[in-house]
N, C-alpha and C positions, 0 to 999 in steps of 0.2 A: 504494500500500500504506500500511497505518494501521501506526503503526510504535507500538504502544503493549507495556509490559513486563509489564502487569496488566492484568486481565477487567475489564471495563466494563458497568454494566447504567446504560441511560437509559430514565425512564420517564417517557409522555405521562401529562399533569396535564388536569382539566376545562379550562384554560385554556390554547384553542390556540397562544396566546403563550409558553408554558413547559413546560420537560420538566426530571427532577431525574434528578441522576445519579451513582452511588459506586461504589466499586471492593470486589466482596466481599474481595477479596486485601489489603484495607489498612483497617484497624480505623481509623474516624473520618473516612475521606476521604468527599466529599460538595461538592456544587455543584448548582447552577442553570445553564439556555439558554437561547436564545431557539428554538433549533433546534436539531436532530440534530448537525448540523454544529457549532455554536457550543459543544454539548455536548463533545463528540470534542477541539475547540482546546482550551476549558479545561482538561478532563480532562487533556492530554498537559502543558499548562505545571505544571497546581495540581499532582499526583502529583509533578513533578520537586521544584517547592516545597513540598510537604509531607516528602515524603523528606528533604529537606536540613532541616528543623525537625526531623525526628525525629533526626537523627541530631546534630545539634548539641545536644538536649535528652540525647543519648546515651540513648536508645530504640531498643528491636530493632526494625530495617528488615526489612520483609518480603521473601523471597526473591520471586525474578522469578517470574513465570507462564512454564512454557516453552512451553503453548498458550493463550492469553490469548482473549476472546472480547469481542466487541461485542454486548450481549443488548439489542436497542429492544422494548420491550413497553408496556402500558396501565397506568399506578399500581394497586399491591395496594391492593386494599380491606384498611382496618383492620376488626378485629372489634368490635364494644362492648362495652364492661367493663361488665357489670351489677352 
């Protein structure tokens, strides 16, 4: 079991070497993989580390997820700004 307190979305990038990954439940979290997996470790350390900077910065901590999800998907196409 993925023992994580926040939704997770990882997105595969054109570069099968890399997938990018944030937590919609935490305003500015964000990372880089090298895999799904590699995603998921960071994601559970950086979240603990970022949580403890917000709160030391004395910033509102986002309440826990009580159904939290792992979303793996394909990178959103950006639109072009004309």
């Amino acid at each position: 079991m993925i023992n994580l307190k926040y939704s997770l979305i990882i997105e595969a990038t054109r570069d099968p070497n890399f997938f990018t990954f944030y937590s919609p439940d935490i305003e500015g979290f964000t990372g880089i993989g090298h895999s799904i997996e590699d995603c998921i470790y960071k994601a559970k350390w950086g979240i603990e580390e970022h949580l403890s900077l917000l709160k030391e910065r004395k910033f509102p901590i986002p309440e826990e997820n009580k159904n939290p999800e792992i979303v793996i998907r394909n990178e959103r196409k950006q639109n072009a700004v004309v």
